[in-house]
C-alpha angles and dihedrals in degrees: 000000000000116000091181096098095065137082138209088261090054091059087048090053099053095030076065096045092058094043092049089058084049085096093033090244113112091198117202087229098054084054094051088054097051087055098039087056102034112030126258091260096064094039093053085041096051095042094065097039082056097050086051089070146071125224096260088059103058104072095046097044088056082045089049099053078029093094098043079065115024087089080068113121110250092000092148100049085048089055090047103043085038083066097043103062087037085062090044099052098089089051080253130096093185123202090258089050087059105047077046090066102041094044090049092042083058093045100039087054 
């Protein structure tokens, strides 16, 4: 698979998308504020490469683009901060938001 069409705001996008299912609740305004952030194009473009997936998929999928970004200067304070404000669009950063971030911050290393 080829990881080259895709940009540092597409791994955001779906490295939000997969943080906003962590609860199970695929709130309308996590998704605003996808788009808001990251364009409409990459959050329509990522969707569908997400659904695509299992579950088993989308870890491996953010480890594999994770390379072609990871030289950027601060990538891992944008990850982190990116989650973050996705966490903290509801007014409610939940237990299961936080294990969420900690367990994607190790991952994502």
């Amino acid at each position: 698979m080829s990881f080259t069409n895709y940009i540092f705001n597409d791994f955001l996008t779906y490295l939000l998308i997969l943080a906003a299912n962590a609860d199970d609740e695929y709130k309308s305004n996590e998704i605003e504020h996808i788009v808001h952030f990251y364009g409409d194009e990459s959050f329509m473009k990522m969707s569908d490469v997400y659904e695509a997936h299992n579950s088993e998929q989308h870890i491996q999928f953010l480890k594999d683009l994770k390379p072609q970004f990871a030289g950027k200067k601060d990538f891992h304070q944008r990850v982190k901060d990116a989650l973050i404000d996705i966490f903290n669009s509801d007014g409610e950063f939940s237990d299961i938001e936080q294990v969420c971030l900690k367990f994607l911050e190790e991952e994502l290393k």
